[in-house]
C-alpha positions as CSV (number, residue, x, y, z in Angstrom):
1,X,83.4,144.8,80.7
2,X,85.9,141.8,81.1
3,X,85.4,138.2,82.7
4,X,88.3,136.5,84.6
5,X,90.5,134.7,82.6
6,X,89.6,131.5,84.6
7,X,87.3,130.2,87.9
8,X,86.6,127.0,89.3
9,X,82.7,127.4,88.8
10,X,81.1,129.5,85.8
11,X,77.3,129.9,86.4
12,X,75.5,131.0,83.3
13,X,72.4,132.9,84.9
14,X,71.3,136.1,87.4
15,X,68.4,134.4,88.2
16,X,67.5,133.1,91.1
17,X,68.6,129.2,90.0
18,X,72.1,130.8,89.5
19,X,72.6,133.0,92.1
20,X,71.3,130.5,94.4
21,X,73.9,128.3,93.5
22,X,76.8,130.4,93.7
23,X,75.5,131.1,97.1
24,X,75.3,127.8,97.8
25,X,78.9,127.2,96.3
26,X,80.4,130.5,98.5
27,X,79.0,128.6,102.0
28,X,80.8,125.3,100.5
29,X,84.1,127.8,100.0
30,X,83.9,127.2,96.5
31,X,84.6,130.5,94.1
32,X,81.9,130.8,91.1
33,X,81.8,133.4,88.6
34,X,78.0,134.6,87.3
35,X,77.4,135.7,84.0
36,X,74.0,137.8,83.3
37,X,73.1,138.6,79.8
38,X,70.8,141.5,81.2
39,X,71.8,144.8,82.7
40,X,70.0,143.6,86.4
41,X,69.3,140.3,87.8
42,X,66.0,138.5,87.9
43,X,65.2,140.7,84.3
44,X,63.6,137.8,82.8
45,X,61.8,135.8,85.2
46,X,63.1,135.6,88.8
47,X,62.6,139.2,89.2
48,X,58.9,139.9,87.9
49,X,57.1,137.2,89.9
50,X,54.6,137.3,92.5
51,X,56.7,136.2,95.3
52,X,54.3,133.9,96.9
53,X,56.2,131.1,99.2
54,X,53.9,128.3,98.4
55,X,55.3,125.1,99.3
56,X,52.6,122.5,98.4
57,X,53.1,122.3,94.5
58,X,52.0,119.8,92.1
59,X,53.8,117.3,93.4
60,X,56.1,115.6,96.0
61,X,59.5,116.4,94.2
62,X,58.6,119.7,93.7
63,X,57.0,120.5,97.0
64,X,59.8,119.2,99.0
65,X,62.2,121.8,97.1
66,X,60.1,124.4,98.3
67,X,59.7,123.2,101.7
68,X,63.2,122.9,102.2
69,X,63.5,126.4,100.3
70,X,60.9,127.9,102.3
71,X,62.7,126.6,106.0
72,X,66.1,128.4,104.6
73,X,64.7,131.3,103.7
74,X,63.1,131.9,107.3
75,X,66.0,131.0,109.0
76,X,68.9,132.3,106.8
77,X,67.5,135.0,104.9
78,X,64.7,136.7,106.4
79,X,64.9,139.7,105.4
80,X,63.8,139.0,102.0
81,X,60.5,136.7,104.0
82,X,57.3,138.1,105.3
83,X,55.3,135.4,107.1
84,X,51.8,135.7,106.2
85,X,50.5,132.0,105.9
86,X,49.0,131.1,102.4
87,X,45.4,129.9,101.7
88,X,45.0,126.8,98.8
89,X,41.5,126.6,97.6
90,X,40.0,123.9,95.8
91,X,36.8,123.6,93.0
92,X,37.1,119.8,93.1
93,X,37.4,117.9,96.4
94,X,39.6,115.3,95.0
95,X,42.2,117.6,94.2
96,X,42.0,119.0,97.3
97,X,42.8,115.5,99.1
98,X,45.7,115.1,97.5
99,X,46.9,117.9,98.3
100,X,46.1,117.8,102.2
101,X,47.8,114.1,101.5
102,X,50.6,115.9,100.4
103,X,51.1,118.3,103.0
104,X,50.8,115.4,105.3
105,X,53.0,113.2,103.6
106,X,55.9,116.0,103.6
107,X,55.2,117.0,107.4
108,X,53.8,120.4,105.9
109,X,51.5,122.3,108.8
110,X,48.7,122.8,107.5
111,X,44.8,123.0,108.5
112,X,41.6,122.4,106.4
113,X,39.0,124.7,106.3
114,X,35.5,125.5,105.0
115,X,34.3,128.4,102.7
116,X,33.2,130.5,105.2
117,X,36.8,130.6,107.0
118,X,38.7,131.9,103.2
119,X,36.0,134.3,102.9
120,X,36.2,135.6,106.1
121,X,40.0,136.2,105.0
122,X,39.0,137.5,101.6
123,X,35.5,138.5,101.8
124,X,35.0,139.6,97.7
125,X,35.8,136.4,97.0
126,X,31.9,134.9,97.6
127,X,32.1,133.8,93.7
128,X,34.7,131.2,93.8
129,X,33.4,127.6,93.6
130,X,35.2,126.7,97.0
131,X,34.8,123.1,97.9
132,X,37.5,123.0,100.2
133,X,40.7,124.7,101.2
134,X,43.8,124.3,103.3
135,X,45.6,127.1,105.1
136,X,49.1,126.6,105.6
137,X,50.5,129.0,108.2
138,X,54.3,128.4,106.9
139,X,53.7,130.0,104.3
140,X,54.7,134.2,102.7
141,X,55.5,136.6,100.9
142,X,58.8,136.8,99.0
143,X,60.6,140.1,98.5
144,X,62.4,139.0,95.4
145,X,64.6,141.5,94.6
146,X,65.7,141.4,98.2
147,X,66.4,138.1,98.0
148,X,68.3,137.7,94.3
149,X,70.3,140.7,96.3
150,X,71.1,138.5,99.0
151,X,72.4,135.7,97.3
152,X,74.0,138.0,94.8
153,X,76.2,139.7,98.1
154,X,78.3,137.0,97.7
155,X,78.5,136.1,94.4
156,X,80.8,137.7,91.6
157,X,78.8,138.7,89.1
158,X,78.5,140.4,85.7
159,X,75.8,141.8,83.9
160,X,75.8,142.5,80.4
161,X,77.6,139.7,79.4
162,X,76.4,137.1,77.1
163,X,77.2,133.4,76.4
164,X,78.3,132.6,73.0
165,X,79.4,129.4,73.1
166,X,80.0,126.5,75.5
167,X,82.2,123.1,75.9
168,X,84.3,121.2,77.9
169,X,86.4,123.7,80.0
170,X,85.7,127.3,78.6
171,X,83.1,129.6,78.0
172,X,83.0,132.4,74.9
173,X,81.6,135.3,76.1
174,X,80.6,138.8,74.7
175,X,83.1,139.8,77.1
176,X,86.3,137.7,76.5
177,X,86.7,134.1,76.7
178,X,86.2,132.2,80.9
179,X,88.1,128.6,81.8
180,X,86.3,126.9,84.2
181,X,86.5,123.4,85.6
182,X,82.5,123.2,85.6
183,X,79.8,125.1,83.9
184,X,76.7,125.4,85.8
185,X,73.6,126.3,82.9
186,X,71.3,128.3,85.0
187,X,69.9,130.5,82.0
188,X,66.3,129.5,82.8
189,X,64.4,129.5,79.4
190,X,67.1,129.2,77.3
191,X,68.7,126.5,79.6
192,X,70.2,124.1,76.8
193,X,70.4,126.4,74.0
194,X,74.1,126.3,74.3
195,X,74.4,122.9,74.2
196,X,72.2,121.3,71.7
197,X,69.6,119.6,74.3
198,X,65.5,119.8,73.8
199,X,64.7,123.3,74.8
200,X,62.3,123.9,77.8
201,X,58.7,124.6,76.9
202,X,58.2,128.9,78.1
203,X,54.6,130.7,79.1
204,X,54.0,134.1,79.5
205,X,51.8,135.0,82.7
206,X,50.4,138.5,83.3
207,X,50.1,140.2,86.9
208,X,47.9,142.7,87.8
209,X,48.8,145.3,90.8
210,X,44.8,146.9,91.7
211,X,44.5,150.4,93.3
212,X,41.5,148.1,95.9
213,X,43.1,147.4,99.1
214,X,43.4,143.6,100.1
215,X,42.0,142.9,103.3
216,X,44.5,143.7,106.2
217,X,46.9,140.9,107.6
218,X,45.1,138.2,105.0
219,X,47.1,135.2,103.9
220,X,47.7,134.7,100.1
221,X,45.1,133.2,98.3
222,X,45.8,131.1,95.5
223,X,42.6,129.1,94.1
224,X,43.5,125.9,92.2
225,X,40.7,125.3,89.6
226,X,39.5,126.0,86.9
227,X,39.4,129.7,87.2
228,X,42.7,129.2,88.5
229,X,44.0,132.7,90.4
230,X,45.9,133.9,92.8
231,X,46.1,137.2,94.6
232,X,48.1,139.1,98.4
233,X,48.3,142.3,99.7
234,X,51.0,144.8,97.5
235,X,51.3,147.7,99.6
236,X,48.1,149.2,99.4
237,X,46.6,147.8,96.6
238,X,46.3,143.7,95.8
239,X,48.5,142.0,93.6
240,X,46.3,139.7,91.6
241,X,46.4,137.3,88.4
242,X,43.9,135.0,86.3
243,X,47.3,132.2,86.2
244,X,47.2,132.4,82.4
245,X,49.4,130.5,80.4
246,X,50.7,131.1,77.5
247,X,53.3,129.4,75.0
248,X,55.9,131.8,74.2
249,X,59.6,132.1,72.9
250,X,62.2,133.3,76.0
251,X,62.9,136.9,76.2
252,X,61.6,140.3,76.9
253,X,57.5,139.5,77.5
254,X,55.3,142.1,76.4
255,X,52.0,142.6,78.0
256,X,49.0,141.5,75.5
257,X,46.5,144.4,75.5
258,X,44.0,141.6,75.8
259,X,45.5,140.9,79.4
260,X,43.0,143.1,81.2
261,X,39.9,142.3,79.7
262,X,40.4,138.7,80.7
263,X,41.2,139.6,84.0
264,X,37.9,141.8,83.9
265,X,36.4,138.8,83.4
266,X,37.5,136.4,85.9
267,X,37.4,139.0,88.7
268,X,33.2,139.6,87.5
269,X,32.6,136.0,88.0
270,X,34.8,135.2,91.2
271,X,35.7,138.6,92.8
272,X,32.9,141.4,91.6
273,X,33.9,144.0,94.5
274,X,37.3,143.9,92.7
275,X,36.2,143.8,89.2
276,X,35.6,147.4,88.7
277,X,39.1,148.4,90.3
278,X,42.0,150.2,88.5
279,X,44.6,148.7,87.6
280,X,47.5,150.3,88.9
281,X,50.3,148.3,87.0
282,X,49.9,145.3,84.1
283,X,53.4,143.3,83.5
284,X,54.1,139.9,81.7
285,X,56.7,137.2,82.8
286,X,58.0,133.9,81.9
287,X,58.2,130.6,83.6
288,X,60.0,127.8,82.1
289,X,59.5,124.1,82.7
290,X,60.9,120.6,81.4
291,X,58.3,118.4,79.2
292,X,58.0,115.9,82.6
293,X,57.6,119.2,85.0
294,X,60.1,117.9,86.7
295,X,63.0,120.0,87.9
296,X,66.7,119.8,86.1
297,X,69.2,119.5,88.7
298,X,72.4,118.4,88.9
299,X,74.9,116.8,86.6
300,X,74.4,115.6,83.2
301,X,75.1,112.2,82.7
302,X,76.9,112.4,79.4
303,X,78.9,115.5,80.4
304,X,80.3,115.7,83.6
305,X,81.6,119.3,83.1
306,X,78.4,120.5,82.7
307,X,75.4,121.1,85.7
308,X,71.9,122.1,85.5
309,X,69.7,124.3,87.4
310,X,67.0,124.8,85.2
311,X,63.5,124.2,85.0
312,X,62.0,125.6,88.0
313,X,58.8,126.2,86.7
314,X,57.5,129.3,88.5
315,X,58.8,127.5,92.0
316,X,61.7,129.4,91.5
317,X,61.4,132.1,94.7
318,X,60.6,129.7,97.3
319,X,62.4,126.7,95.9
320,X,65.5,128.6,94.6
321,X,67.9,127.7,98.6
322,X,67.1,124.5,98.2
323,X,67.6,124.4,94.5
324,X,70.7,126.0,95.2
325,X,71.8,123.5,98.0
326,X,71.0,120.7,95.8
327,X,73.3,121.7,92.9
328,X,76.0,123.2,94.9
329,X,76.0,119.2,96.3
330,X,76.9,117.9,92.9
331,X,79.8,120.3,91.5
C-alpha cells in the first residue's frame, strides 16, 4: 500500500479521536488523509469498549465533551445510538451531589432516585452499597463499530500503515513519505511518541460478556464506588466489568487469566444471581489519559504544524463528535 504524495491534513489514528476529526474536517470541506497502523480501525481501543454514552464524567470539561458528543450523535448519527437512559449509582453521598451538581450545572436531564428504583431496574443487584443514584434518560448505548464506520465513510483512510517519523511538513511512513500542511496526532496511547513529549499514562480494563440475560429494556448501570462496575444488556447476555485498572505499555492487551476470578468476586458480593453465570466472552482494552485527566485538544503551542486529539480517557465513544468538532475548529 501507498500514501498520497501530499494532503492538507494528515491524521495519525483510526480511532475514534481521528476519524472523528477527519469527519469533522470533511463537513468544514477540508481533505484529511488517515493513517492506521492496524489492519481495522478502533483495534486498539475505540473498537473494544463498552459503548456506554455516559455524559456526566469526572468533571465539567470532560462532561461537556460528552454532552455535546452525545447531542450529535442522536441527531447526526443515529444509527450507531440506542437510547436507553443510563443509571449512576453512588456508595458515598457526597460524591453523588456533585455529580447531580454537575448535571445541573451542564443543563444535563437527569432525576435522582432511591435504591429501591435501580433495583427495580436491575434487581441482582440488592448487594451494592447504594446511597444514592441519578438516572439520566439522555443517555445509551453506543454501537462502536458502527459509528468509527460512520465517520470513517468520509474519510480516506489506510490501514496498515505505520508512522515512522514526524516534523514540520511531512510524515515517514511504512508506506512512502506524506507532505501535509498540518499533522493531527490522534494515535491514542502512543499520542507523543513521535514527537518527543511526556507519554500518556495506559490501563488495561477487562470486559466480561455473561450467558445471564440483563433485565429487559433496563438502562445501563454504572456504579461509582469503591466496587466500582458497570454493566447493559449485550444481546442476550449482559455485558459487565469490575472497572479495573491497570498500568500497562500501549499495544495489543492480553486478557490476564486472573481477570475472571476477580470478576467472580465482585459479582459474589454486589451481584450473586450473576455470579455463577458463564462467561461467554473475556477481552482486555486500553484507555489512555494525560497526567491532569484532562483532554489534549487542539494546537500545540510551540508547534503550530502539529494538533492533538489525544487523551480521551475511556470518554472516547460518546465524546469523540465533539472531540472531533473541537479539533477540526483549530486546524
Amino acid at each position: 500500500m501507498t500514501v498520497p504524495d501530499r494532503c492538507d491534513v494528515a491524521i495519525i489514528g483510526g480511532g475514534f479521536a481521528g476519524l472523528a476529526t477527519s469527519w469533522a474536517l470533511a463537513a468544514r470541506g477540508i481533505r484529511s488523509v488517515v493513517l492506521e497502523r492496524a489492519t481495522e480501525l478502533g483495534a486498539f481501543a475505540s473498537g473494544r469498549g463498552a459503548g456506554l454514552g455516559r455524559q456526566l464524567a469526572e468533571d465539567d470539561l470532560t462532561s461537556a465533551l460528552a454532552v455535546r458528543g452525545a447531542a450529535i450523535l442522536r441527531k447526526q448519527l443515529a444509527d450507531a445510538w440506542t437510547p436507553t437512559g443510563g443509571i449512576l449509582a453512588f456508595d458515598d453521598v457526597h460524591l453523588a451531589r456533585a455529580y447531580i451538581a454537575r448535571a445541573t450545572r451542564l443543563d444535563v436531564a437527569h432525576e435522582v432516585i432511591e435504591r429501591a428504583r435501580v433495583l427495580a431496574r436491575w434487581p441482582g443487584l440488592h448487594g451494592l452499597p447504594i446511597a444514592s443514584a441519578i438516572y439520566v434518560p439522555g443517555d445509551g448505548v453506543i454501537d462502536t463499530h458502527r459509528l468509527l464506520a460512520l465517520y470513517a465513510a468520509s474519510a480516506d483512510v489506510h490501514l496498515g500503515v505505520t508512522v515512522e517519523r514526524v516534523a514540520e511538513g511531512v510524515l515517514e511512513t511504512s508506506a512512502g513519505r506524506l507532505a501535509a500542511r498540518v499533522i493531527v496526532d490522534a494515535s491514542g496511547a502512543w499520542a507523543g511518541t513521535l514527537t518527543d513529549d511526556p507519554p500518556l499514562d495506559v490501563y488495561r480494563r477487562h470486559l466480561h460478556v455473561l450467558e445471564a440475560a440483563a433485565p429487559a429494556g433496563a438502562p445501563f448501570l454504572w456504579h461509582l464506588g469503591r466496587d466500582e462496575l458497570y454493566l447493559r444488556a449485550d444481546g442476550t447476555g449482559t455485558l459487565v466489568s469490575t472497572c479495573d485498572s491497570t498500568p500497562t505499555a500501549p499495544g495489543e492487551q492480553p486478557v490476564d487469566p486472573g481477570s475472571e476470578r476477580a470478576l467472580r468476586l465482585r459479582l459474589a458480593t454486589s451481584a450473586p444471581g450473576l455470579a455463577r453465570s458463564a462467561i461467554a466472552r473475556t477481552w482486555a482494552c486500553q484507555r489512555a489519559f494525560t497526567p491532569d485527566r484532562t483532554m489534549r485538544l487542539g494546537r500545540d503551542p510551540r508547534r503550530p504544524w502539529l494538533v492533538w486529539a489525544a487523551g480521551l480517557g475511556g470518554h472516547g465513544a460518546t465524546a469523540s463528535a465533539a472531540v472531533g468538532e473541537t479539533v477540526a475548529g483549530t486546524v
